[in-house]
N, CA, C and O atoms as a GROMACS GRO file, in nm:
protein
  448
    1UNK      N    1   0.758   1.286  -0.243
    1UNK     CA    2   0.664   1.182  -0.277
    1UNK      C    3   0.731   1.047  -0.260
    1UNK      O    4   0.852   1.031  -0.271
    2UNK      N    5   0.629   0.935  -0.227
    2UNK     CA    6   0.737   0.834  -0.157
    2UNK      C    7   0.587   0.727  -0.293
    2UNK      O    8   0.479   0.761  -0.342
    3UNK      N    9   0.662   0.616  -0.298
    3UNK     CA   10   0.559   0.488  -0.387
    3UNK      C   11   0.640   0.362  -0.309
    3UNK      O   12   0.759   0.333  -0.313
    4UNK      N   13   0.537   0.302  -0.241
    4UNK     CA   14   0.572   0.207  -0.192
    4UNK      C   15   0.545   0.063  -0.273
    4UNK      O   16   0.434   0.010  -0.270
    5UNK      N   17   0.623   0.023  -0.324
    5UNK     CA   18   0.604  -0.015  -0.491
    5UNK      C   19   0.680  -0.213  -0.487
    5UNK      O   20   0.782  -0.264  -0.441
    6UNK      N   21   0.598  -0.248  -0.536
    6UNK     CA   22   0.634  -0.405  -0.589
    6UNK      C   23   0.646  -0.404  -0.761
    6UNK      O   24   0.548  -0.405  -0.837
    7UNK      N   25   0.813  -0.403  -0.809
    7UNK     CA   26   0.838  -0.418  -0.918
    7UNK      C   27   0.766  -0.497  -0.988
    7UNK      O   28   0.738  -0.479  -1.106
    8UNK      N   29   0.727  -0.602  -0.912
    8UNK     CA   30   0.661  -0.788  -1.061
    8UNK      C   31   0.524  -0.720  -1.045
    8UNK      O   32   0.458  -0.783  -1.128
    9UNK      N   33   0.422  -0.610  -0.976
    9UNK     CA   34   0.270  -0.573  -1.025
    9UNK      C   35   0.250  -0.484  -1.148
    9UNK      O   36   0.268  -0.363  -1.136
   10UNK      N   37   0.229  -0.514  -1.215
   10UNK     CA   38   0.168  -0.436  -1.322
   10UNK      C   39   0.111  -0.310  -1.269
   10UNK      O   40   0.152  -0.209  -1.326
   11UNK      N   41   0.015  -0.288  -1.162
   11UNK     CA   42  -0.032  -0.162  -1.136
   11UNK      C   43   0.095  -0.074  -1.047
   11UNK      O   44   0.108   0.046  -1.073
   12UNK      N   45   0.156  -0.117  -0.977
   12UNK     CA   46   0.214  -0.068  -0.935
   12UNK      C   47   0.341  -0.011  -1.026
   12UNK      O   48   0.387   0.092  -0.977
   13UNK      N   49   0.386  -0.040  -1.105
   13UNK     CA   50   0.488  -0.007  -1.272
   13UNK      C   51   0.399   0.091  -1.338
   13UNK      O   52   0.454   0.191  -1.386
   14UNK      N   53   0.256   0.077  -1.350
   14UNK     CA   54   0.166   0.183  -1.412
   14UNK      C   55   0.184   0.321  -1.345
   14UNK      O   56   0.187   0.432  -1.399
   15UNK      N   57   0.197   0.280  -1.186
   15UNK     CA   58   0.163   0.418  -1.104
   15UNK      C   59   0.270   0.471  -1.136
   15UNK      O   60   0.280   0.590  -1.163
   16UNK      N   61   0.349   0.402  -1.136
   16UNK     CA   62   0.518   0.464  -1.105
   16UNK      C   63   0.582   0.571  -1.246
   16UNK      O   64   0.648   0.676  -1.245
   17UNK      N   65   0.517   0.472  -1.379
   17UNK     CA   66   0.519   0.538  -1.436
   17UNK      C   67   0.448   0.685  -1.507
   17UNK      O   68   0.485   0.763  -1.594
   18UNK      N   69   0.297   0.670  -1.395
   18UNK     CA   70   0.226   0.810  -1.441
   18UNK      C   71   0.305   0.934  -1.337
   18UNK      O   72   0.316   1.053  -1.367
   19UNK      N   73   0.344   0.881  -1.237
   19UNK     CA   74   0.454   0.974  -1.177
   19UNK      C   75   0.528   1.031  -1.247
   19UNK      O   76   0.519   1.140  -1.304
   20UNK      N   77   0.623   0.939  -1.245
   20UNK     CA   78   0.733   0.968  -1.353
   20UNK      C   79   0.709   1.134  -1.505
   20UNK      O   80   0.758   1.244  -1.528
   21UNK      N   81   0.617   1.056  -1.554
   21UNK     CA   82   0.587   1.151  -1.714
   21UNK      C   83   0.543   1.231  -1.642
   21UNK      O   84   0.500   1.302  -1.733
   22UNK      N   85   0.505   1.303  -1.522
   22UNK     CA   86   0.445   1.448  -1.458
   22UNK      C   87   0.608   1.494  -1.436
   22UNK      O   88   0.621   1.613  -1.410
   23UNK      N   89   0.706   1.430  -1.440
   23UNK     CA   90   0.831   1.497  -1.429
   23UNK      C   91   0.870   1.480  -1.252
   23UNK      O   92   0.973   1.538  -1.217
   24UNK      N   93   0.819   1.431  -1.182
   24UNK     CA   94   0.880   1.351  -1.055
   24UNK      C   95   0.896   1.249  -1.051
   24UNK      O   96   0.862   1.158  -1.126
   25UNK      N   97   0.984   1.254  -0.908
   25UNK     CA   98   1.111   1.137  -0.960
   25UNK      C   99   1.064   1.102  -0.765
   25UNK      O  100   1.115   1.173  -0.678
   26UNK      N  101   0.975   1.002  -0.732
   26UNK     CA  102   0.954   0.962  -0.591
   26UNK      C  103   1.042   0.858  -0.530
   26UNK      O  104   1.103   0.771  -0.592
   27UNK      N  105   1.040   0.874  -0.430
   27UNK     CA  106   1.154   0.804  -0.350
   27UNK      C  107   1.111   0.636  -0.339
   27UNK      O  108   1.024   0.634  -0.253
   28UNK      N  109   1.127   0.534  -0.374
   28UNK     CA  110   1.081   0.400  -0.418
   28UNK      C  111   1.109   0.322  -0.294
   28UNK      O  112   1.214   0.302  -0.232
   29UNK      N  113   1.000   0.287  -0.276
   29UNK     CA  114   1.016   0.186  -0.158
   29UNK      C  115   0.959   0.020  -0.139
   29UNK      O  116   0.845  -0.019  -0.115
   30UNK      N  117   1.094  -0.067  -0.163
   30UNK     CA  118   1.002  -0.158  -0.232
   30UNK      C  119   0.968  -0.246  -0.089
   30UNK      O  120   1.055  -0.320  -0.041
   31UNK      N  121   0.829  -0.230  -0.024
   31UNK     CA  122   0.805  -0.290   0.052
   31UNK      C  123   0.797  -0.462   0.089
   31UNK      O  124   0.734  -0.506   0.185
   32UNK      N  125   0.842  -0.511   0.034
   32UNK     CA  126   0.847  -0.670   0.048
   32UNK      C  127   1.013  -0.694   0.069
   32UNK      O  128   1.060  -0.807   0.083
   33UNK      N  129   1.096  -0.569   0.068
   33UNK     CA  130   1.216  -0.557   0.102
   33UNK      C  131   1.197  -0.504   0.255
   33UNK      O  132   1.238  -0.568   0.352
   34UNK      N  133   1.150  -0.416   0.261
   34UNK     CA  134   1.160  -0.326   0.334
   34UNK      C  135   1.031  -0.290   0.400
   34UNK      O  136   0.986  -0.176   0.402
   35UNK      N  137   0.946  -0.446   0.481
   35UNK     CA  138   0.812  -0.376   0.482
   35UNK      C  139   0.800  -0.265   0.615
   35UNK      O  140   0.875  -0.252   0.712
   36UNK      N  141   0.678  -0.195   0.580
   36UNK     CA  142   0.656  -0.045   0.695
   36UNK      C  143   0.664  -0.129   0.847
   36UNK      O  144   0.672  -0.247   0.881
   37UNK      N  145   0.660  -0.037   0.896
   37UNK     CA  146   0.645  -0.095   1.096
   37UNK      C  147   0.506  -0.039   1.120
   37UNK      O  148   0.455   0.037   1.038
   38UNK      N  149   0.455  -0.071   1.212
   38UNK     CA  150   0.313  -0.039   1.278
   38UNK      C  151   0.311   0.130   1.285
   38UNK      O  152   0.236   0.210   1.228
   39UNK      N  153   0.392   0.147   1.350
   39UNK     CA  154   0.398   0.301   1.307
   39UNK      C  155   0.356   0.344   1.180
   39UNK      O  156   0.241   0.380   1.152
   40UNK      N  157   0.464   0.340   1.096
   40UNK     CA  158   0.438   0.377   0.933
   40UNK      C  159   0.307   0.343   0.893
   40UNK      O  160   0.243   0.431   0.836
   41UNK      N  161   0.247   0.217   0.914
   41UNK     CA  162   0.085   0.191   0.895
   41UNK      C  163   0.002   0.242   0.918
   41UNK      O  164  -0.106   0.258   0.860
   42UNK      N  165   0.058   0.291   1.047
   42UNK     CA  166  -0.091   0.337   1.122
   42UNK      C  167  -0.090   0.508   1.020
   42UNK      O  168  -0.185   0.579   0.986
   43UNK      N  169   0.064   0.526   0.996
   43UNK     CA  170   0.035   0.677   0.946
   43UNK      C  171  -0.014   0.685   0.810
   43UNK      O  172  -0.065   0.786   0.762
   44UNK      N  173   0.009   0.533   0.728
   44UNK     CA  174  -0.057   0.546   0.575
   44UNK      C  175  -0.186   0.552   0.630
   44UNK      O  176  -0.258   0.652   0.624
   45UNK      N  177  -0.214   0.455   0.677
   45UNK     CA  178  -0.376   0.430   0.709
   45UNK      C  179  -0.397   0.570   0.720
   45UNK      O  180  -0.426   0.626   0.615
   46UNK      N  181  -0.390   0.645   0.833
   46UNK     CA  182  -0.435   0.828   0.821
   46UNK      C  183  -0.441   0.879   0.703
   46UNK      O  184  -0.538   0.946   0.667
   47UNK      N  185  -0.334   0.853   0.626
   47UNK     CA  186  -0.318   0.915   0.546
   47UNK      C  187  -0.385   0.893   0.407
   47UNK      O  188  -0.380   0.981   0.322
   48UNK      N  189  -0.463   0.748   0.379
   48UNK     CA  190  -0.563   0.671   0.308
   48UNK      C  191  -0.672   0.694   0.360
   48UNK      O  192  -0.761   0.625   0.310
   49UNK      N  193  -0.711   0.773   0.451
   49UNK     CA  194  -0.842   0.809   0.522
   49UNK      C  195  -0.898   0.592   0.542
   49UNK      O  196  -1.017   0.564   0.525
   50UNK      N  197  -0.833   0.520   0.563
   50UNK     CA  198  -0.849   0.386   0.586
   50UNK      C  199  -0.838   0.302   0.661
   50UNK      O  200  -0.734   0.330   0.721
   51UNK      N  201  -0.882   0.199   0.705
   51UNK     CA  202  -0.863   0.096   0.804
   51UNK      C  203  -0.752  -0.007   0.737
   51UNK      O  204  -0.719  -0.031   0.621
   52UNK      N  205  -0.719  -0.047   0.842
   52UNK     CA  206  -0.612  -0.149   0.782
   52UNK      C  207  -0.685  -0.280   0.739
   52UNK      O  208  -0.610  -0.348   0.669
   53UNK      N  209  -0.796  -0.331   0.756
   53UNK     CA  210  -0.854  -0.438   0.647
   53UNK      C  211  -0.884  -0.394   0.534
   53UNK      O  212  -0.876  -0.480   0.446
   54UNK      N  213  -0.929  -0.250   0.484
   54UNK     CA  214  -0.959  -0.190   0.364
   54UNK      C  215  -0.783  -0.200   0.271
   54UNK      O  216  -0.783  -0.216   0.149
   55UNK      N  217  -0.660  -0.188   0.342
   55UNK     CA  218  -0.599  -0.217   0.262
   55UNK      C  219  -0.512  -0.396   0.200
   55UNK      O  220  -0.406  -0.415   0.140
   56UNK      N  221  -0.604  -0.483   0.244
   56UNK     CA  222  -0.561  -0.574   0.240
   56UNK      C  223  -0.605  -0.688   0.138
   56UNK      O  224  -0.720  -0.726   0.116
   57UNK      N  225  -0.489  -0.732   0.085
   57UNK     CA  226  -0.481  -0.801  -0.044
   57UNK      C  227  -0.596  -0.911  -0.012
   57UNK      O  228  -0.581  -0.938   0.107
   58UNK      N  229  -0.667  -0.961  -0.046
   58UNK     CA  230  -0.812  -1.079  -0.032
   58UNK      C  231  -0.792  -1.171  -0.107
   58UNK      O  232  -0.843  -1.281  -0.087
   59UNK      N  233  -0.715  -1.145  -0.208
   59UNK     CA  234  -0.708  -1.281  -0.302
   59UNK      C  235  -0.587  -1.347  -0.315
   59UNK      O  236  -0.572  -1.462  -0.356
   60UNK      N  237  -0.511  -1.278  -0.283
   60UNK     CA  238  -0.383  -1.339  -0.200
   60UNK      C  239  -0.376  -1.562  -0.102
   60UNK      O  240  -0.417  -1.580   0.013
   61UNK      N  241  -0.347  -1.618  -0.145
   61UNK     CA  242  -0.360  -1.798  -0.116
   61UNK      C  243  -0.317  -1.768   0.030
   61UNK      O  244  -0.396  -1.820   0.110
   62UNK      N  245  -0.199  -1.690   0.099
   62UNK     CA  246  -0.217  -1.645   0.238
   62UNK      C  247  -0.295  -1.602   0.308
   62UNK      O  248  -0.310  -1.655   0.418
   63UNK      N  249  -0.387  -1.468   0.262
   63UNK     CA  250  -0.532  -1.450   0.333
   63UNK      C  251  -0.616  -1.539   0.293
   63UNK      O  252  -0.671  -1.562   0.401
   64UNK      N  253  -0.655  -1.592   0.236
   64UNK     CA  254  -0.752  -1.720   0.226
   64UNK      C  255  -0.760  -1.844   0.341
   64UNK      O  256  -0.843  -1.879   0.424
   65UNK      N  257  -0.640  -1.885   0.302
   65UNK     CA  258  -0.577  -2.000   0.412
   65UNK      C  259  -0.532  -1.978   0.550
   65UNK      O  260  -0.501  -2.074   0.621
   66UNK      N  261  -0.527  -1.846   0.594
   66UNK     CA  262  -0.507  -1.840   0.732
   66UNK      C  263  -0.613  -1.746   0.779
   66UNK      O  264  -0.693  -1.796   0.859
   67UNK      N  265  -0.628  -1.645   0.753
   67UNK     CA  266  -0.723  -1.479   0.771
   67UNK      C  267  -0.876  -1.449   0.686
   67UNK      O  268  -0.937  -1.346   0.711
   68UNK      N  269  -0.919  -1.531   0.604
   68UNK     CA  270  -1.063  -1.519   0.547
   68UNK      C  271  -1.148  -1.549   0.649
   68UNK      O  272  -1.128  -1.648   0.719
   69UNK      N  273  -1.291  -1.434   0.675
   69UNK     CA  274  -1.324  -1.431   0.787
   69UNK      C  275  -1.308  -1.430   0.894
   69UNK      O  276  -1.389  -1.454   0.983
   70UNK      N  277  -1.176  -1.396   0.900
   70UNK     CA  278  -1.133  -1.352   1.077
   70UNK      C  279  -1.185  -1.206   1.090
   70UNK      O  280  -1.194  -1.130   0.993
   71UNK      N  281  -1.218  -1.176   1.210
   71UNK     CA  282  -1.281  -1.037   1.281
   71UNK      C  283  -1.121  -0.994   1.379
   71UNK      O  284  -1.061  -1.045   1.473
   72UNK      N  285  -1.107  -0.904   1.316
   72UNK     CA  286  -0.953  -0.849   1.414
   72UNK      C  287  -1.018  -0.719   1.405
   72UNK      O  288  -1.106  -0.682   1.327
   73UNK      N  289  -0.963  -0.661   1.494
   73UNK     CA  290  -0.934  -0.501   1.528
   73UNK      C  291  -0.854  -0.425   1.412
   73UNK      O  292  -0.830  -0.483   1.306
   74UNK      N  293  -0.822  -0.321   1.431
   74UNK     CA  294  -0.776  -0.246   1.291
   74UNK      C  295  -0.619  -0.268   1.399
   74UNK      O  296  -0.537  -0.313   1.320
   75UNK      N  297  -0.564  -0.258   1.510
   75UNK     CA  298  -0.421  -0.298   1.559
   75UNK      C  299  -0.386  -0.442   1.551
   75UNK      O  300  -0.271  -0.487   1.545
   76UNK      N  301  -0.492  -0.506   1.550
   76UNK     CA  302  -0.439  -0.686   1.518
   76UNK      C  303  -0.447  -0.753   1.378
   76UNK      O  304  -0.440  -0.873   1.354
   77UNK      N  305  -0.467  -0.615   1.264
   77UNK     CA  306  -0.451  -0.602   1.123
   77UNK      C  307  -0.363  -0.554   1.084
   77UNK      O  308  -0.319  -0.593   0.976
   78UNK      N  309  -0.298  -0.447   1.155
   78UNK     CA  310  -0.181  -0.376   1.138
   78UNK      C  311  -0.057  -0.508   1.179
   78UNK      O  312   0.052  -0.523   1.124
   79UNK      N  313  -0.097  -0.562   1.251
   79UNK     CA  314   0.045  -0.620   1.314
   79UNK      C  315   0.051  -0.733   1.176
   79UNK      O  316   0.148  -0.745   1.101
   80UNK      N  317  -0.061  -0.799   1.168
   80UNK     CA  318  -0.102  -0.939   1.020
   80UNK      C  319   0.009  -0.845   0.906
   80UNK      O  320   0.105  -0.888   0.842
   81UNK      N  321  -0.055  -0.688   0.911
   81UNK     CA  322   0.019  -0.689   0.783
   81UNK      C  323   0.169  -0.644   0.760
   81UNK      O  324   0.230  -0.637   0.653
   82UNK      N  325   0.219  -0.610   0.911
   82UNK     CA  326   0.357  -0.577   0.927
   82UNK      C  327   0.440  -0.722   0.923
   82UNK      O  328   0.542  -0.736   0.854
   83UNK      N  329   0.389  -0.820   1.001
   83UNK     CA  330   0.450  -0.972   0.964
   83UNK      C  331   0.408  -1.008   0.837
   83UNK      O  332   0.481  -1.096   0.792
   84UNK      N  333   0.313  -0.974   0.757
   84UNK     CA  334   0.295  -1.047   0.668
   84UNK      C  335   0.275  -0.930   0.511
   84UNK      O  336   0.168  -0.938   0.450
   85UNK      N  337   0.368  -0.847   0.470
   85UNK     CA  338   0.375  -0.788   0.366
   85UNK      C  339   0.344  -0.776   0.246
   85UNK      O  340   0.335  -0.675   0.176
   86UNK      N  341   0.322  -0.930   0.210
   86UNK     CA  342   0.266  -0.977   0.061
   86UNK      C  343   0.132  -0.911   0.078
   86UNK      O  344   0.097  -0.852  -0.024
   87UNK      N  345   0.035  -0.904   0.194
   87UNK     CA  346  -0.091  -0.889   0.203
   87UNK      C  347  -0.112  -0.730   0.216
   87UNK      O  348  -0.223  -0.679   0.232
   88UNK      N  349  -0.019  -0.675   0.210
   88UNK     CA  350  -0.056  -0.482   0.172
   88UNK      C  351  -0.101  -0.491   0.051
   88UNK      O  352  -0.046  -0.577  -0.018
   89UNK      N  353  -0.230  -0.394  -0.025
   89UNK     CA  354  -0.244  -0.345  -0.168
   89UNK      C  355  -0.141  -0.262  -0.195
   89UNK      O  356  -0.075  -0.198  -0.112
   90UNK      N  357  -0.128  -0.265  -0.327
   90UNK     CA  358  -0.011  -0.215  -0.375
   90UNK      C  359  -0.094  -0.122  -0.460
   90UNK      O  360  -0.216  -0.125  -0.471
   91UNK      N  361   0.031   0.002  -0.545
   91UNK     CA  362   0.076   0.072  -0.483
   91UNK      C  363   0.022   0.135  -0.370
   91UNK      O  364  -0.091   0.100  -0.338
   92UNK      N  365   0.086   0.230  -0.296
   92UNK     CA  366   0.056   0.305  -0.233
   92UNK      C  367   0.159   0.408  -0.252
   92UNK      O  368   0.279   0.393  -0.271
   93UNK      N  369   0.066   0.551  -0.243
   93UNK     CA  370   0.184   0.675  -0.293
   93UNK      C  371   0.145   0.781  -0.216
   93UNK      O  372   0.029   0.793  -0.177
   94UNK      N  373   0.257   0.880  -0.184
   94UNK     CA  374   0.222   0.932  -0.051
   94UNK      C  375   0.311   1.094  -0.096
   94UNK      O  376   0.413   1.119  -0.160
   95UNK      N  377   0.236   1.154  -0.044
   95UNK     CA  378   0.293   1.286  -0.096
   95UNK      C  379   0.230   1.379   0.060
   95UNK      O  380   0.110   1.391   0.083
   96UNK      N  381   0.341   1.436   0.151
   96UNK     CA  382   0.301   1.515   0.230
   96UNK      C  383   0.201   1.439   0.321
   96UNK      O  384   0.217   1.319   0.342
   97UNK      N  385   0.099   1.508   0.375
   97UNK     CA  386  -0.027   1.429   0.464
   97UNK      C  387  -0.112   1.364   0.391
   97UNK      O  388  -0.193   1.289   0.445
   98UNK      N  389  -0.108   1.385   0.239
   98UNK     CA  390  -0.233   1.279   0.180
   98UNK      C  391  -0.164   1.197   0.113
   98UNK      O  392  -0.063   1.238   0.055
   99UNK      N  393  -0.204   1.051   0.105
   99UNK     CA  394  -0.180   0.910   0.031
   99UNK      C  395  -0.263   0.882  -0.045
   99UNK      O  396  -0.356   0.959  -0.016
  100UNK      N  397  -0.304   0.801  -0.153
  100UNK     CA  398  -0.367   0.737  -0.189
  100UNK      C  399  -0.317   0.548  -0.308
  100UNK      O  400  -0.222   0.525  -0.384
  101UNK      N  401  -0.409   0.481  -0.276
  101UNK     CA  402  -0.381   0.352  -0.341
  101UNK      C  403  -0.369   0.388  -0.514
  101UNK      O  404  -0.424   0.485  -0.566
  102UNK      N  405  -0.296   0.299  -0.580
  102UNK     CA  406  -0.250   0.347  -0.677
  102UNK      C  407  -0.391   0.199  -0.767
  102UNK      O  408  -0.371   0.139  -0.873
  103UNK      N  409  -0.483   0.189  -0.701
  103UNK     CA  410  -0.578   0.114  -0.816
  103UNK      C  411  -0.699   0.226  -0.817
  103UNK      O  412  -0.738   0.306  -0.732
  104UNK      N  413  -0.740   0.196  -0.951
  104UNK     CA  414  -0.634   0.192  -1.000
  104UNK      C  415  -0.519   0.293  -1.088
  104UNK      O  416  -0.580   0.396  -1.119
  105UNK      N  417  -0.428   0.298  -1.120
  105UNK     CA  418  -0.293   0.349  -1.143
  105UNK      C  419  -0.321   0.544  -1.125
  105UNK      O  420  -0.256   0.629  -1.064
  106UNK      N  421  -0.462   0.554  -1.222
  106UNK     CA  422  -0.487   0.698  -1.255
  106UNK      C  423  -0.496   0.776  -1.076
  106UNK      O  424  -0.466   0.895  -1.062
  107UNK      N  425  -0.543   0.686  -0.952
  107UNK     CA  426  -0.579   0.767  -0.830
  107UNK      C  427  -0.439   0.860  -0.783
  107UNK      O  428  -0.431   0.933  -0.684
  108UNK      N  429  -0.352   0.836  -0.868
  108UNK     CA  430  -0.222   0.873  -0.812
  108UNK      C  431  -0.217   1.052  -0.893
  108UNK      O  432  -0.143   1.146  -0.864
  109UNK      N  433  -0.306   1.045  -0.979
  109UNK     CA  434  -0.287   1.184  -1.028
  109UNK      C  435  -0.375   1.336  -0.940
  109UNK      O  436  -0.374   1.456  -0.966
  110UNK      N  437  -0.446   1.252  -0.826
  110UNK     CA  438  -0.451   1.336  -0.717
  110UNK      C  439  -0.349   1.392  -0.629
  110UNK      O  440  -0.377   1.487  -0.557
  111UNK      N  441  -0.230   1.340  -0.629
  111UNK     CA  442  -0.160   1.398  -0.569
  111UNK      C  443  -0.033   1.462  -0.673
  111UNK      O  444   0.082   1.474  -0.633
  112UNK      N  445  -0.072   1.494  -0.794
  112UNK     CA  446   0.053   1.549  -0.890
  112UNK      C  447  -0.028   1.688  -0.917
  112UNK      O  448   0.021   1.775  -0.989
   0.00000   0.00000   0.00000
């Protein structure tokens, strides 16, 4: 199980910790260190049954000011969110072929 996790979100500390008390211990990935490559996206996205605008932060002062109402493709969303990391929803938790977003925190007990 992998949690691709931003320590300062509250939901994402929630997910981590309903993991946790099921007695797994997931491999932490703190993406604003370490954000995914187009690859890795394209495979959460599969794996979120999702488009890459469905996972993207909206209230974020970066999507507002540059990307509110832009029409991109789901590959010229992927690339926005590989340069631009702050704008992934957080968590995201991934176990085998299925993922799901950790809002909120409880969706993560589909995969325990």
């Amino acid at each position: 199980m992998k949690i691709y996790h931003n320590p300062r979100c509250s939901k994402s500390r929630q997910t981590l910790d309903i993991i946790r008390q099921s007695g797994a211990e997931p491999e932490i990935i703190q993406y604003l260190k370490t954000p995914p490559t187009a690859d890795e996206l394209h495979k959460l996205l599969g794996a979120l049954k999702l488009d890459a605008e469905q996972i993207i932060r909206k209230g974020e002062k970066l999507y507002k000011e540059k990307f509110k109402g832009k029409k991109f493709d789901n590959d010229t969303w992927i690339r926005v969110l590989v340069e631009n990391p702050t704008l992934i929803e957080r968590p995201i938790v991934v176990k085998g072929e299925k993922a799901v977003l950790g809002r909120p925190p409880e969706n993560v007990n589909q995969l325990l």
